[in-house]
Each structure stands twice: as C-alpha cells, then as structure tokens.
C-alpha positions in Angstrom: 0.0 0.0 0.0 1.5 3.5 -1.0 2.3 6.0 1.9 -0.5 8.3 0.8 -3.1 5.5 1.0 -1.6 4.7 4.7 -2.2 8.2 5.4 -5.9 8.4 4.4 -6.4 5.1 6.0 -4.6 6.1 9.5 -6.8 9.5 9.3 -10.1 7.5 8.4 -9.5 5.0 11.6 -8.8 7.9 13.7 -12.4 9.6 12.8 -14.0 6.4 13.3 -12.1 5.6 16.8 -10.5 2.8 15.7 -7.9 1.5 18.1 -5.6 -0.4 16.1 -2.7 -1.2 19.2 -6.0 -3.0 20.9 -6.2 -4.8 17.2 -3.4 -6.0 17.4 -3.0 -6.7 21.2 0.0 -4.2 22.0 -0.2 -0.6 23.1 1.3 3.0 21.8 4.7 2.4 23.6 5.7 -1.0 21.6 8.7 -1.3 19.3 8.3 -1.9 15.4 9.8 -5.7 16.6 7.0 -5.6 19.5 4.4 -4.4 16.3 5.8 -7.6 13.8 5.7 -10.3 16.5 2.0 -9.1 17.8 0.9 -8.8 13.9 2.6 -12.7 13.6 0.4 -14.1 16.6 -2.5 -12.3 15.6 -2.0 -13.4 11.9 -2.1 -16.8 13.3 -5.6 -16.9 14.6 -7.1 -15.2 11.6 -5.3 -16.8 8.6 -7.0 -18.6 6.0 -4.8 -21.8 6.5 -4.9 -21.9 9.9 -8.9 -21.0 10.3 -10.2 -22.8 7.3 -13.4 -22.6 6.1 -14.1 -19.5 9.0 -11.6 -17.7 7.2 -12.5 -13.8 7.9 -11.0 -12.0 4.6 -12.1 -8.3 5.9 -10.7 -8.8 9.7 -7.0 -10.6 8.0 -7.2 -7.3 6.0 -7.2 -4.5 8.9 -4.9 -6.6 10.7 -2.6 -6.1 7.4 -3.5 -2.6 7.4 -2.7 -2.1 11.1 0.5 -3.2 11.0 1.3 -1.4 7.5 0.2 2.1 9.0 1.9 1.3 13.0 5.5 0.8 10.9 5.1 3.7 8.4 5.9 7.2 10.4 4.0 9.4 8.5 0.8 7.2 8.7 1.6 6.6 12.1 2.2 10.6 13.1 -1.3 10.7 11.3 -3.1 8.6 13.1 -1.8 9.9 16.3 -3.4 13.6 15.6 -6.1 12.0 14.6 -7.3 9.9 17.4 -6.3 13.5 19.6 -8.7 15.2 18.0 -11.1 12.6 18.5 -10.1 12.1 22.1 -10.4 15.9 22.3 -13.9 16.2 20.6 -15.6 13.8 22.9 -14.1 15.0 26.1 -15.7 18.7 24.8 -19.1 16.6 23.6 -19.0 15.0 27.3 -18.6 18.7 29.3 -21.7 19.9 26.7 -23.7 16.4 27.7 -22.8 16.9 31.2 -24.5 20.1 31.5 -27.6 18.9 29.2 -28.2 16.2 31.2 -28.1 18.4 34.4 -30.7 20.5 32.8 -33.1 17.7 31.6 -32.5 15.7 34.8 -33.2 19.5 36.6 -36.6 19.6 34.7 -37.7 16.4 34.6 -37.2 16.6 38.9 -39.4 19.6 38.5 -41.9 18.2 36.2 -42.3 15.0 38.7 -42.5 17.1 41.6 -45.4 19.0 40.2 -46.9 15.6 39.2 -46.8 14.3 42.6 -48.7 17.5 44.1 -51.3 16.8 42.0 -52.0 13.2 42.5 -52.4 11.9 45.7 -49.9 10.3 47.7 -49.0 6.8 46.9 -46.2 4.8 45.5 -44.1 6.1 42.7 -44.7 4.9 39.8 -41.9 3.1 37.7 -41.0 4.3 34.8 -39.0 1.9 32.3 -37.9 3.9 29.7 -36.3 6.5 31.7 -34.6 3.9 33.8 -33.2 2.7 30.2 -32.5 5.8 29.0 -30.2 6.7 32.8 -28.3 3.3 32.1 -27.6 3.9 28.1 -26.4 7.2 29.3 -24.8 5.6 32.2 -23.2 3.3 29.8 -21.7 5.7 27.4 -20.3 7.9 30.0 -18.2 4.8 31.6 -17.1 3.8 28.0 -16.1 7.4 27.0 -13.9 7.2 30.7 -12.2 3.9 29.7 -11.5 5.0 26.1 -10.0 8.2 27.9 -8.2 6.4 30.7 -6.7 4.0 28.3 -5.2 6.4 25.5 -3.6 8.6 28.5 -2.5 5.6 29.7 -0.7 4.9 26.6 0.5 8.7 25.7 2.4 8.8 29.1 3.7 5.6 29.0 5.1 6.6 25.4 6.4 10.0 27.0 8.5 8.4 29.6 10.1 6.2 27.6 11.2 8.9 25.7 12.4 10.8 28.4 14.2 8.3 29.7 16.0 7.8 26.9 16.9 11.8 26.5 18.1 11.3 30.1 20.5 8.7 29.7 21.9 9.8 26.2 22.4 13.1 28.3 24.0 11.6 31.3 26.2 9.6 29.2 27.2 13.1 27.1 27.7 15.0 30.8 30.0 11.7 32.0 32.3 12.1 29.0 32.6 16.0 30.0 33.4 15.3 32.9 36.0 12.5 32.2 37.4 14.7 29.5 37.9 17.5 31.9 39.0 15.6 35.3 42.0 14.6 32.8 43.6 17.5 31.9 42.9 20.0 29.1 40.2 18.2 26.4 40.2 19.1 22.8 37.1 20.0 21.8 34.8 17.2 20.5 32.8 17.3 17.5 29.4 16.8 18.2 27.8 19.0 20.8 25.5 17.3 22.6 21.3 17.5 22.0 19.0 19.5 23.4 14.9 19.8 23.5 14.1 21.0 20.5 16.9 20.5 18.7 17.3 16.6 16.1 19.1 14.3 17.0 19.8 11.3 15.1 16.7 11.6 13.1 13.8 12.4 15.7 13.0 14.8 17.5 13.0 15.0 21.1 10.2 16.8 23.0 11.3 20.3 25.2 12.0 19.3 29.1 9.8 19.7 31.7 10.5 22.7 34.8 11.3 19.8 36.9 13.8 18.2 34.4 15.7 21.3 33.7 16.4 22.0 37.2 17.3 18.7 37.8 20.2 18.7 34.9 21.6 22.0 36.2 21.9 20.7 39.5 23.4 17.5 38.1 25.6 20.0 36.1 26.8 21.9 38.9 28.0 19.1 40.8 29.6 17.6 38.1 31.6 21.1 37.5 32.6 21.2 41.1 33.7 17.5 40.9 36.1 18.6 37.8 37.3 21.8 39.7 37.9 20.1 43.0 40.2 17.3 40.9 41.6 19.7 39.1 43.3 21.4 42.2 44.1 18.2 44.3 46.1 17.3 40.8 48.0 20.9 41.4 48.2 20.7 44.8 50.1 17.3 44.7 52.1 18.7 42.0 53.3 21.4 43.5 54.2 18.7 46.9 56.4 17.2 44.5 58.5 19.9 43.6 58.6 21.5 47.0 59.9 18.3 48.0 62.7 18.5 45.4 64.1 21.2 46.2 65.2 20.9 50.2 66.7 17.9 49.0 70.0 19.5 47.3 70.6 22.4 50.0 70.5 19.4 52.5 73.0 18.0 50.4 75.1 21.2 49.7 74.8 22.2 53.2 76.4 19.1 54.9 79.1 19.3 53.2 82.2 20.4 55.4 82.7 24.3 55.2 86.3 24.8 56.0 89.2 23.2 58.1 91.3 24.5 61.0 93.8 26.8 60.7 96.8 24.6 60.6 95.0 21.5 59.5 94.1 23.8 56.0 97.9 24.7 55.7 99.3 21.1 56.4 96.9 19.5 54.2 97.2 19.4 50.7 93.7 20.4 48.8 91.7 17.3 47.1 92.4 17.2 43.4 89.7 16.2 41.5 90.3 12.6 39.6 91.8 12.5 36.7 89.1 12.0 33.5 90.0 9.5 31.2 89.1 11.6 27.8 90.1 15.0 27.0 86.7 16.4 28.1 86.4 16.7 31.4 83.0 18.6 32.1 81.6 17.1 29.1 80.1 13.6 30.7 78.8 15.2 34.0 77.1 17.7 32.0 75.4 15.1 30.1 74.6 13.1 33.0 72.6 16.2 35.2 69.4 15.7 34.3 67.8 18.8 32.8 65.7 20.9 35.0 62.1 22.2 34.2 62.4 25.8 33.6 59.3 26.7 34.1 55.9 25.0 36.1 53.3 26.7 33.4 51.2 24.0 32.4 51.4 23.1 28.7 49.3 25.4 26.2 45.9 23.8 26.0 44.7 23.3 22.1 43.4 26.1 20.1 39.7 25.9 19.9 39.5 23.3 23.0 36.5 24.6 25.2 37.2 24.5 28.9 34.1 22.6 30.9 33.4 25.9 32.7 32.7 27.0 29.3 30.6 23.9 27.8 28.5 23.7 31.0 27.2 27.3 30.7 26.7 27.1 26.9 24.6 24.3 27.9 22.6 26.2 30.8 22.0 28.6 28.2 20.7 26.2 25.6 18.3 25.0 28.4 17.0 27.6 29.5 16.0 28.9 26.0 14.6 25.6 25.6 12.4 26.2 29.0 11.7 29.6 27.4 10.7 27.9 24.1 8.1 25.6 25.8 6.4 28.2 27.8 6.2 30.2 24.3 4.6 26.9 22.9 2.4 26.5 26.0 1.1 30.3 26.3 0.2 30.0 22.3 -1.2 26.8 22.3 -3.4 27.8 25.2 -4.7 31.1 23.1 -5.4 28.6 20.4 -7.6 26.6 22.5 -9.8 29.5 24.4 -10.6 30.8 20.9 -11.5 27.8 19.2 -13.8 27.1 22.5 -15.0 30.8 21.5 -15.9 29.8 18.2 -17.8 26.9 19.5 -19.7 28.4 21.9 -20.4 31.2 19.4 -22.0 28.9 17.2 
C-alpha cells in the first residue's frame, strides 16, 4: 500500500475511533519488533490456513493494514493527531452532555414534583424507559472514561520512555565531560550534545519539563565542582612534589664540610679532582645532570578546545532557552484553544 493510502487510512480510523494497538493486542509504547511479533500471533488466529473454512477476509485485512500504518511514520504521526482530536472532541461533547443532562435531569425533577402535588400520595410509579435511557447514558459515559483512561494511559507511557531515553543519552554526554575534563585540558569534541528542540539522530525530542531542567543543572553543577575540586588536588600534589625537590640539594650542599682549622688547611694538601680518562672533562657530567624544568606553566591547551566551565554554561543557556521555548509553545497553544472554544460556543 502506497504511503498516501496509509495516510488516508490512518486518518479515516482515527475519525471512526478505531484502536488499532487494541487490534493488534500491544499498546502505543511497543517497538516496530513488539508491532511484527504481535501482527505474527494475531495473523495466526485469523489466517486462511490456519482457520479454514471460518476464514474472515475483511478482519486478516485491517490486521494487514494495522500493522502497515503502525510501521510507516507518517501514517503513524497521522493517526496519532487523529485519534487526539477525536479524544479531544468527545471530552468537549461529554462537558456539553454533562450540563444537558443536568438541565433535563433539573426539569424532569421539576416536572415529577409538580406531578406528585397533583396526584395523591401513593407509590411512585416506575417508569421503564427513563430507567433505560439513565443506564444507556450511564453506559456511554463509563465507555467514553475507559477510552480516555486507556489512550492517557498509553500517551504517558510513550512520554516516559522517551524521556528516559533523552536522560540517559544526556547523562552519558555530561559523564564524557566530565571524564574529559578531570583529565587535563580536552580538545574540543565534534558533536555537541542534543537539546529539547533540537534533532538528533533523526527524531525529534520533546522540550523538558521545569522539573527536568532543574534537575540537569543541578546535576551539572556538581559535576563542574567535581572537575574543579580534581583539578586542584592534581595541582596541589604537583606542586608537593617539587617542593619536596628542592630541600633535597641544599640538604645536600649544606652538609658538606665548610672549611678546616687553621693549621690543619695549611698542612693538608687540597683534594684534586680525579683525573678523567678523555680529554673532556666537564663534558660527561654535563650530560649526566638531568635537565631541570624551567618553568611550572602547564602546557598550552589546544586552540579551539572549550574549557568545561565554558561547555557547561553554553549548555545552561541552551536550556533555558529551551524552558523559554516551551512556555512560548504552551502560552500559544493555550490562546489557540480559548478561541477555538470561543468559536464553539459562538456557534
């Protein structure tokens, strides 16, 4: 089936409230494996060589179809807005109802009241088709609750499971910060890491909630001060280790004997150094002092490496414009809605 059929398929089960994850015995957070195996053992119990003779041709077929517009992402993004509108339609029919019904229930009160001051007292008298009509009502108000209950159900189950994944793909990105900058000056990588709003690999991820923003900048900040506090117990012990260097040769230079008597400096003849077996005498022990560090500046960090200090408030910016973003989205969508509601009530 061609993608535009899917699409006008998806949109016409949506209007009709068609819920093809009940079809096929799976809900709105399944995998496309999840969708092929439940498709399989649903295929099972209605094909024509395992049924027979009770072959159903037009229930094998919207099981086919199911499956076709549940793996295709445009029929499947279709079908989603669809049954939301539906799903917002009846809760807006049910508020109407609800206050209909008050009024009819209101008058029909009024209209037995009046009934029963003109008769005389006695037993009510039972009335069976308003008792059928409270249950049908009855009825359809618990099946428009389930229907509701059921594709919440299934919209938050789908939202956590994408926000768990945004989390750990971001806690994984903040790890390999922080790793990068505990170990000295890091080059700066080539993928920058994404935010709400922003694609990644494809999708799109949905903006972050209050909650989970101020959870990352917490999580953020400590791992900033983590970096900073390694950062200076690595200087600290470096600078131990030279300090402890250095006390070294004046001990050594200093217990050396300084001079001699006065007639013991006279009598004795002055140490001459050992005679060298080449012609270069200061050559080897030159060679053999081991060269001193110069200079304790740490090594010049590559150009157009960004220090984590840096990264992590580029990141609390791109956040908070994200946060900034949403509540845009929010404040719009909820104009949108109090004038369409105008509209309606309008007309």
């Amino acid at each position: 089936m061609a993608d535009q059929d899917l699409i006008t398929y998806a949109r016409d089960a949506a209007s009709r409230g068609e819920d093809l994850f009940a079809l096929l015995a799976t809900d709105a957070t399944a995998s496309e494996s999840e969708i092929r195996s439940a498709f399989r053992r649903k295929a099972l119990t209605a094909h024509p060589d395992k049924t027979g003779d009770a072959f159903d041709q037009a229930l094998y077929e919207r099981l086919q179809r199911a499956r076709d517009v549940l793996l295709n992402p445009a029929a499947r993004e279709a079908y989603d807005n669809g049954m939301r509108a539906v799903l917002r339609k009846k809760l807006e029919l049910e508020r109407s109802s609800a206050t209909r019904r008050r009024f009819l229930e209101d008058l029909e009160r009024r209209e037995e009241e009046a009934k029963r001051a003109r008769q005389p007292p006695g037993p009510p008298a039972y009335d069976p088709e308003r008792e059928a009509r409270i249950a049908r009502g009855r009825a359809i108000a618990a099946e428009m609750m389930r229907q509701r209950e059921e594709a919440e159900v299934r919209e938050e189950a789908a939202r956590l499971e994408r926000l768990a994944a945004r989390k750990k793909k971001e806690a994984d990105a903040a790890n390999a910060a922080n790793d990068a900058g505990a170990g000295g000056p890091a080059v700066a990588s080539t993928s920058k890491p994404t935010t709400a709003g922003e694609p990644g690999n494809g999708q799109t991820t949905p903006a972050p909630t209050e909650d989970d923003l101020d959870e990352q900048i917490a999580d953020l900040e400590r791992q900033l001060e983590e970096s900073r506090r390694k950062k200076a117990e690595k200087k600290q012990r470096r600078a131990e280790r030279k300090a402890a260097r250095k006390p070294k040769k004046k001990t050594e230079i200093s217990s050396a004997p300084r001079s001699l008597g006065k007639w013991d400096s006279k009598n004795s003849p002055s140490p001459s150094p050992p005679p060298h077996p080449t012609g270069e005498p200061q050559a080897d022990e030159d060679k053999a002092k081991p060269a001193e560090p110069t200079s304790s500046a740490p090594p010049p960090s590559v150009d157009g490496a960004l220090k984590p200090s840096d990264r992590f408030t580029s990141m609390f910016a791109r956040l908070r414009a994200a946060q900034a973003k949403k509540d845009e989205a929010k404040r719009k969508k909820a104009e949108e809605e109090a004038r369409a509601a105008a509209d309606m009530s309008a007309t």
